[in-house]
C-alpha positions in Angstrom: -7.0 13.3 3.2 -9.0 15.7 5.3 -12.5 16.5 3.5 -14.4 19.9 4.3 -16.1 18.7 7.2 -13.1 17.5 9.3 -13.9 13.9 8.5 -10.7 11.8 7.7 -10.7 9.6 4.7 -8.3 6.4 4.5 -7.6 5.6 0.4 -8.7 2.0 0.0 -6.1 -0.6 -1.2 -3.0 2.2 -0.6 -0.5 2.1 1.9 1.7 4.9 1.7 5.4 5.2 3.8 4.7 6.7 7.2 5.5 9.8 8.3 7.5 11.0 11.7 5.0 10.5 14.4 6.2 10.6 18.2 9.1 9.0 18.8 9.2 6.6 15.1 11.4 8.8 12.5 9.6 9.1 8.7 9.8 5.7 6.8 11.5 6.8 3.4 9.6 8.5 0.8 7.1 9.5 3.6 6.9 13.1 3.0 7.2 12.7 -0.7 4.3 10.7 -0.7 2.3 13.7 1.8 3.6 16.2 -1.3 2.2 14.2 -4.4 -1.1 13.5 -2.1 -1.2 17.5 -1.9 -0.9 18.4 -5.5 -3.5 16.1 -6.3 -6.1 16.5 -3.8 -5.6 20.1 -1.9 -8.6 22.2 -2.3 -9.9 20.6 -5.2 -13.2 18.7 -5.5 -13.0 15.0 -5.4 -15.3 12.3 -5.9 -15.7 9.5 -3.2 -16.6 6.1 -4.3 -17.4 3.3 -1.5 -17.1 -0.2 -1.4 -18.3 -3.0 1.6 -17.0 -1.5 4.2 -17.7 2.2 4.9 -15.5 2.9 8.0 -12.1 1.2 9.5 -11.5 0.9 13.0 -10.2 4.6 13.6 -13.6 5.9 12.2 -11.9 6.7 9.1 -14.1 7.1 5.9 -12.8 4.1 3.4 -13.1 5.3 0.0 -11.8 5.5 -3.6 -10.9 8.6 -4.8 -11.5 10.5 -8.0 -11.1 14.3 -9.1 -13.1 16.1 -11.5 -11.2 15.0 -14.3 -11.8 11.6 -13.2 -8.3 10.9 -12.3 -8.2 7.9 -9.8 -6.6 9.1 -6.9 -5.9 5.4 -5.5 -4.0 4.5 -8.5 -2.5 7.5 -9.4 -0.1 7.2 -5.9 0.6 3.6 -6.5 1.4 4.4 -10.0 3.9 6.7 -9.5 5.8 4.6 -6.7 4.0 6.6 -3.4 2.7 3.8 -1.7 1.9 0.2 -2.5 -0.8 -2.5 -3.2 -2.5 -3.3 0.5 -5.6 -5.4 0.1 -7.9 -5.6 2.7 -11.5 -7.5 2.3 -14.0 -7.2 1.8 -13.3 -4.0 -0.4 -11.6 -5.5 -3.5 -13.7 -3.5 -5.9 -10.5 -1.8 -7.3 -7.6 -4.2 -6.7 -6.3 -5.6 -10.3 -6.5 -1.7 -11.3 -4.9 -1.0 -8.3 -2.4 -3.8 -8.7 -1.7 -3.0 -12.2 -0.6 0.7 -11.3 1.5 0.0 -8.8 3.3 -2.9 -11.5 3.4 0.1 -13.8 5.2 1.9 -10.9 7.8 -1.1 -10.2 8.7 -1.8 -13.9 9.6 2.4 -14.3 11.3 2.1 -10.7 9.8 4.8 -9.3 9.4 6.2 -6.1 10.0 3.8 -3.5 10.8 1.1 -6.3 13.6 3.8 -7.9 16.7 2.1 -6.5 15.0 -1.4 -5.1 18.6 -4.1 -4.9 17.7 -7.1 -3.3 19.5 -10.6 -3.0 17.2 -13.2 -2.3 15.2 -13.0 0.3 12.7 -16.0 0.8 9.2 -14.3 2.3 5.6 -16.2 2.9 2.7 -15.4 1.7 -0.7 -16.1 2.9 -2.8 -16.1 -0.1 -6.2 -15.5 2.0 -5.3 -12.5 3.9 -2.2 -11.0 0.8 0.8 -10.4 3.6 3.6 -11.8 3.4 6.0 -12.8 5.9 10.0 -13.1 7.2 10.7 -16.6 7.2 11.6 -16.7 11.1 8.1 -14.7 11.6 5.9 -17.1 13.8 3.0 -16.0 12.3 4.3 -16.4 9.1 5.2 -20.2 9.9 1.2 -21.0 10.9 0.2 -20.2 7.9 -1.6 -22.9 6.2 0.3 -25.3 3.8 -2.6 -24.6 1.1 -2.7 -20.5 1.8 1.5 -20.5 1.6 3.4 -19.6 -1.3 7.0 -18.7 -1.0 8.6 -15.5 -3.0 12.1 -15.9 -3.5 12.7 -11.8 -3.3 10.2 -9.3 -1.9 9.9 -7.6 -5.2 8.0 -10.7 -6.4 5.5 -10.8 -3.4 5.1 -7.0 -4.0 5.1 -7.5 -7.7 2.0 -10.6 -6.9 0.1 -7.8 -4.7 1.2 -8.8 -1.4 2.1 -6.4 1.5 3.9 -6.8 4.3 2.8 -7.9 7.1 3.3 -5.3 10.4 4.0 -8.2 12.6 7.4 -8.7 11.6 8.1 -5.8 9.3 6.6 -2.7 11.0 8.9 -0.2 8.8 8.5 -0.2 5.3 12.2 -0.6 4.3 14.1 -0.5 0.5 16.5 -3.1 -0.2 19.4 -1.3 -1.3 21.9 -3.8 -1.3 
């Protein structure tokens, strides 16, 4: 979201599918997300709420967003299967909410969730920083034994509020075995 001003604001605890950028082609539901974004936000007046951290590294504003109505912005993307669940401390402020609508999203299967197949597919999680891993990832295997817990499917580390990791999954991809 741009505001008035020009300033760019990043939605805390969402990570929505990317869109085509340079030479990387649009991760799926990237420009449905952009859509839903604009019906909610475009030219209306919004509400930013703040938590810790004010600012990421790209000097964009880190907020929580609410409309007049007092619609949660945040939550109303997860919840309807836009983005998902990406925690990042120190700002926590919103997370079970924000956990909680994007279950809501999963159990409906919508959005990116809508045709979700998967076989098993062990992943790690690091419960410290919520990412989780592929098992041949070497990050993933220097995780600490008492800040690893293994998910059997993606789903359930998604389901438990755990993103993936960029390292070794850069794409947001759908199982659709």
């Amino acid at each position: 979201m741009v505001l008035n001003d020009g300033q760019k604001v990043r939605y805390i605890g969402i990570n929505a599918p990317e869109l085509a950028h340079n030479d990387h082609p649009a991760e799926p539901f990237g420009e449905a997300s952009k859509k839903f974004n604009a019906l909610l936000v475009n030219r209306k007046k919004v509400r930013l709420e703040f938590d810790k951290e004010r600012f990421d590294r790209y000097q964009r504003l880190l907020a929580y967003v609410f409309l007049k109505n007092a619609t949660f912005v945040n939550a109303e993307i997860l919840s309807n299967g836009f983005a998902y669940l990406l925690k990042h401390r120190p700002n926590l402020k919103y997370d079970e909410i924000l956990l909680q609508a994007q279950r809501s999203a999963m159990s409906a299967k919508k959005g990116i969730w809508q045709n979700w197949k998967e076989k098993e597919n062990t992943v790690i999680g690091n419960q410290n920083s919520h990412r989780f891993h592929l098992r041949t990832c070497p990050y993933g295997k220097r995780i600490k034994p008492q800040n690893r817990i293994v998910f059997q499917k993606k789903w359930d580390a998604y389901w438990e509020g755990y993103a993936p990791a960029k390292r070794c999954m850069p794409v947001l991809e759908i199982p659709r075995n």
